[in-house]
C-alpha positions as a Python dict, from the first residue, in 0.01 Angstrom:
ca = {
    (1, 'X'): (0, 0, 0),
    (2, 'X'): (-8, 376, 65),
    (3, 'X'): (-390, 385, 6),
    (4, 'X'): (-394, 106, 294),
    (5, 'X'): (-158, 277, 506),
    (6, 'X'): (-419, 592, 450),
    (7, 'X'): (-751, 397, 568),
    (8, 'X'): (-578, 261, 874),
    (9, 'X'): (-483, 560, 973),
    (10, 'X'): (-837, 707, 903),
    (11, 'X'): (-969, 422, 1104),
    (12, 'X'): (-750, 473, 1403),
    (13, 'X'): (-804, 841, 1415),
    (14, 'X'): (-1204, 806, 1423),
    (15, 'X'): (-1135, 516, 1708),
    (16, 'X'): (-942, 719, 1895),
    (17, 'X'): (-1245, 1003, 1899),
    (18, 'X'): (-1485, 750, 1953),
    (19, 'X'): (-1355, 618, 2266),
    (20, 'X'): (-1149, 957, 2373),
    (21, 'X'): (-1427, 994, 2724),
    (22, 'X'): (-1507, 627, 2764),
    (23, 'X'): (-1453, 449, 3108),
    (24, 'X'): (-1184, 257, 3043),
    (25, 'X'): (-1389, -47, 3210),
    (26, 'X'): (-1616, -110, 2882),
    (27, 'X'): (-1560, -416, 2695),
    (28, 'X'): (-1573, -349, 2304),
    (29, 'X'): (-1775, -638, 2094),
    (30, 'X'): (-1676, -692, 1744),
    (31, 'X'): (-1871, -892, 1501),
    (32, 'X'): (-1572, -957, 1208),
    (33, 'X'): (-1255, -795, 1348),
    (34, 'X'): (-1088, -888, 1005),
    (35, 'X'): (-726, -738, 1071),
    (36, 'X'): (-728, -663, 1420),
    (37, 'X'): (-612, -309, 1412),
    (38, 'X'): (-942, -154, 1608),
    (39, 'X'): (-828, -493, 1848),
    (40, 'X'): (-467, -383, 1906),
    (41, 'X'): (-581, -20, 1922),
    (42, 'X'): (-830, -89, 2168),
    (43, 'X'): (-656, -320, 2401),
    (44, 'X'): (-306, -118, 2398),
    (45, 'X'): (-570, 209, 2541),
    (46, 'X'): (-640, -7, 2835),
    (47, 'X'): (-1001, -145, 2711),
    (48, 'X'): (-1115, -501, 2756),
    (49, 'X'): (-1194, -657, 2395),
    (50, 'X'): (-1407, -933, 2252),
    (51, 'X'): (-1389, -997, 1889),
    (52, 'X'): (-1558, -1291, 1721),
    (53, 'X'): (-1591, -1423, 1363),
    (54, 'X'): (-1514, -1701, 1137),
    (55, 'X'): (-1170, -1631, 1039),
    (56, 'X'): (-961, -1443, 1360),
    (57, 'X'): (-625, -1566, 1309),
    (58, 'X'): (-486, -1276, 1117),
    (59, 'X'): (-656, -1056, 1481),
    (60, 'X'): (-504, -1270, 1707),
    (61, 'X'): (-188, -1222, 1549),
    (62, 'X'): (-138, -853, 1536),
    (63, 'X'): (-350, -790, 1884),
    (64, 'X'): (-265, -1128, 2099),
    (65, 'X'): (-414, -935, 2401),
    (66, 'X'): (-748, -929, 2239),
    (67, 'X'): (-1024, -1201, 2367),
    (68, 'X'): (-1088, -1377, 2000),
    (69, 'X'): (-1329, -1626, 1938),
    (70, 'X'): (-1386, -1780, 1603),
    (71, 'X'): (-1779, -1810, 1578),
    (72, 'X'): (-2026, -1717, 1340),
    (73, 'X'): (-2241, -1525, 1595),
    (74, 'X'): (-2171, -1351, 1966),
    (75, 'X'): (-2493, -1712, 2100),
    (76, 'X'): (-2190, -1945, 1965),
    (77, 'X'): (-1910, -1811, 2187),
    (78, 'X'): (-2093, -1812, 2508),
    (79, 'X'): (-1893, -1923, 2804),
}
């Protein structure tokens, strides 16, 4: 759990870098958002976010304000 506890947080600090200057108006598109952390982190900084792959419940759970589609590529969740 600990070594878990350690990547997340590795994760989250190297997202937070990553979108430190961004316009706050950019969409993030994630092929296989697995368990939704870069989601919630995204979405609770004020970004739009589009996640997609074939298993998103465990995403839409822990970031519910995260656009989730479960599709096997970004051509199967057009709108």
């Amino acid at each position: 759990m600990y070594a878990t506890w350690q990547l997340q947080s590795w994760r989250l600090a190297v997202l937070t870098f990553l979108v430190e200057d961004l316009d706050k108006r950019l969409v993030a598109l994630e092929p296989l958002p697995g368990d939704g952390i870069s989601a919630y982190h995204l979405t609770e900084e004020g970004f739009g976010y589009i996640g997609y792959g074939p298993d998103v419940e465990l995403a839409s759970k822990v970031a519910p304000g995260a656009r989730l589609y479960k599709a096997l590529s970004a051509r199967e969740m057009r709108e």
